[in-house]
N, C-alpha and C positions, 0 to 999 in steps of 0.2 A: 760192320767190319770194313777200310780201310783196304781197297785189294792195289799193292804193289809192286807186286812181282812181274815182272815182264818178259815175253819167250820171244821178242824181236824187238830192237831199235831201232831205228832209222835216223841218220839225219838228214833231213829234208833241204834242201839246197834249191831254187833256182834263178833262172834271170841272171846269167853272167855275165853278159854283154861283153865280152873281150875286145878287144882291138889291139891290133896289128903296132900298133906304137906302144901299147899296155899304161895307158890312161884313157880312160871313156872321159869323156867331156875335157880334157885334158887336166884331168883331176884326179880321177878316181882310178884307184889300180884293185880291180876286178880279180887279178890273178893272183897276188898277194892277198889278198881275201878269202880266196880256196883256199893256202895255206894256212892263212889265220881260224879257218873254221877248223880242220883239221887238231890245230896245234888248242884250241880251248877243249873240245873233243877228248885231247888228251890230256889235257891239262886238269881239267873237272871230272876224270872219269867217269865219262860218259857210258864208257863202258857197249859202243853201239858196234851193230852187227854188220852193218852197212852204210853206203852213202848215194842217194839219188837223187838227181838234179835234172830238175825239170823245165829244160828246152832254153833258148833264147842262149843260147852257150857262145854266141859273139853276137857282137853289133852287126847291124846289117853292113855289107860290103866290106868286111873285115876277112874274107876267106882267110888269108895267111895268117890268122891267128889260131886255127884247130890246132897246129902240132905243138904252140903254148899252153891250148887247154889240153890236149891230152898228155903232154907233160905234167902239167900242175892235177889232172887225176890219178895219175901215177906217183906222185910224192902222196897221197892222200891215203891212197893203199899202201905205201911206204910208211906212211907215217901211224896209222891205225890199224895195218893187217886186216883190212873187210874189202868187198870187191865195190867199184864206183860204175852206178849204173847210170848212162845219160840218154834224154828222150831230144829232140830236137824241136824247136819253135817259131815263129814266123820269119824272126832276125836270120835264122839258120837258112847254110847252104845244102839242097841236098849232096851234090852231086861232091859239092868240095870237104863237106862234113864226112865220106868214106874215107878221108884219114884218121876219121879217131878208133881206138880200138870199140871191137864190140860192133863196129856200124860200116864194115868192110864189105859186104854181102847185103846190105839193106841197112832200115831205121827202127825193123822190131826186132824183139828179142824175149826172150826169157832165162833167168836165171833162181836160182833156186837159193835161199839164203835161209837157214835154222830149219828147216820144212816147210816156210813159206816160199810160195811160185813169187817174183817180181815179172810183172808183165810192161814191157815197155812198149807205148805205142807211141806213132807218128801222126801228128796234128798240123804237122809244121804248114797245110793248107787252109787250116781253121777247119777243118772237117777230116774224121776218118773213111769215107768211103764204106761202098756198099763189100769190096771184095778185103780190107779189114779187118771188118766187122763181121764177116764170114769165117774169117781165121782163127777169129776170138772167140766167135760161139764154138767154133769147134774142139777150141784148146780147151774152154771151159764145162767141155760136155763132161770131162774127167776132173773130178776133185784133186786138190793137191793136198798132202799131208795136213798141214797148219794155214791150209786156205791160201787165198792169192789177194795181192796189193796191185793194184795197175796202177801206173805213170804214165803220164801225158802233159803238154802243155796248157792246153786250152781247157778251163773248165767250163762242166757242163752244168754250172749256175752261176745266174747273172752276176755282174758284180753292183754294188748298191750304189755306183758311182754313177752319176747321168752320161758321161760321156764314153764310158766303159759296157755299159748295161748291154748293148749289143755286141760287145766283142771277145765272147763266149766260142764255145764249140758248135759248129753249125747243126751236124746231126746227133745233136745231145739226146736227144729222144730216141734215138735207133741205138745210141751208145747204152743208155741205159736199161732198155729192153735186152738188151744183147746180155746183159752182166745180172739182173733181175733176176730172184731163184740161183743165183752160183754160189761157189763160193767165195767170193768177191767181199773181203772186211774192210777195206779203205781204198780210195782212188785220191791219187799224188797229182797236182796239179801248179802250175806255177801263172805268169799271163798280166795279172792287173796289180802285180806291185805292191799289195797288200795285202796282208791276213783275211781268210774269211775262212767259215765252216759252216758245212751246208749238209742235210741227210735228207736224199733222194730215193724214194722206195727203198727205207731203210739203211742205207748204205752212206756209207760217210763219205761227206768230198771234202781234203783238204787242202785249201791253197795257200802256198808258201809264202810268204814276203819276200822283198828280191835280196839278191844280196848286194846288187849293184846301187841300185838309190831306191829307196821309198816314197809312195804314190800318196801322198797326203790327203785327207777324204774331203778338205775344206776348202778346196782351188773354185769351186764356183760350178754354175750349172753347164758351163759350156768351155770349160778348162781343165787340165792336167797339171801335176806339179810337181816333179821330181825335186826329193830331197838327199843332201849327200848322206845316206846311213844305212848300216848293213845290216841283214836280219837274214833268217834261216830258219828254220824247226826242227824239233826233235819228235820222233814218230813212237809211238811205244804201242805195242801189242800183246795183250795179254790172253789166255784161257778167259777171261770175262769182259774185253772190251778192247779198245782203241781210245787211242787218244794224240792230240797235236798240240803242240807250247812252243810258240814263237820265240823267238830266243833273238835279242840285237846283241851283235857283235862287240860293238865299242859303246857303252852307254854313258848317257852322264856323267857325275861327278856323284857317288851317295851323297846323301844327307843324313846318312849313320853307318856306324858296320858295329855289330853287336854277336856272342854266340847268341844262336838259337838253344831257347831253353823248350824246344816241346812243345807239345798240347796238352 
């Protein structure tokens, strides 16, 4: 049997990279992009319950562009009716990122969506800390109804890329013992620009593709290579599982469009 019923969706968002002019490389519009995800969202009945975006929410030295992203998170709940939860990432400011809502009192949080906890945490060091990771354990000593999703920027498995492979979460090992035994079904991550999925003592890690440009896996042993294309995921949760589907925003040109006749 075929299980597709789902008691949470997510779309998985991260990597905005905004700027203060609203073109990143002086190209790419990052914030029009929020809305476009939104708008296929609604456009495809997506039908999801939320939206989480994980960290890197402007270009580095772009502070003046938080009250655009927290506008363009506000058209997204405008536009979808679910609440948008964001974590921060290395590009991020702390101290300037207390303008967005949700992050006025600090960079963690929790909020509760269908009876799943969303846990959001702050990586934006490349490390969560030992007083954290004390917070965590302790939220987690209580079950949440329909289990708990945590958010963060930095994953805590390599990425397969040579020049990425160390630029993971530093105390990934203490992150993981922390969450080990919880009820902990998926951990949201965003960071190397690329799709991956990884299950660490059972527990799914999935990292988002960016929405800003894509990290192409072919630049060579000792290169990077941003390409201009947008991508995002859809999160689904079910009573028998999880699952993540990358989803590009603007894709080529088909090479057919047919109905679907089934299986």
């Amino acid at each position: 049997m075929i299980v597709t019923s789902a008691q949470l969706r997510l779309l998985h968002v991260s990597d905005v990279h905004a700027t203060e002019s609203g073109a990143l490389y002086g190209e790419i519009d990052t914030l029009s992009r929020l809305a476009d995800v939104a708008e296929y969202a609604r456009a495809q009945e997506l039908n999801v319950d939320g939206v989480v975006i994980t960290g890197d929410l402007i270009q580095r030295g772009n502070q003046g562009a938080y009250p655009l992203v927290d506008e363009a998170c506000r058209n997204i709940e405008a536009t979808l009716g679910v609440p948008v939860m964001t974590v921060l990432g290395n590009h991020d400011d702390p101290e300037a990122a207390t303008k967005l809502r949700g992050h006025e009192a600090g960079h963690t949080g929790v909020t509760q969506v269908c009876g799943t906890r969303i846990v959001r945490l702050n990586s934006q060091t490349r490390e969560l800390g030992e007083e954290q990771l004390d917070w965590l354990s302790n939220l987690l000593s209580t079950p949440s109804e329909r289990g708990t999703v945590i958010a963060l920027h930095h994953p805590p498995a390599a990425s397969h890329m040579p020049v990425l492979r160390k630029q993971g979460l530093r105390d990934a090992r203490a992150f993981m013992r922390v969450i080990d035994g919880s009820d902990v079904r998926a951990v949201l991550t965003g960071h190397f620009h690329h799709s991956q999925s990884a299950v660490i003592r059972g527990i799914p890690v999935f990292t988002a593709p960016a929405l800003s440009y894509h990290q192409v896996m072919h630049a060579g042993p000792t290169h990077v290579s941003g390409h201009n294309a947008a991508w995002f995921s859809l999160v689904q949760l079910s009573p028998h599982g999880v699952q993540s589907t990358p989803i590009e925003l603007s894709p080529g040109a088909p090479v057919f469009t047919q109905v679907a006749t089934g299986a």
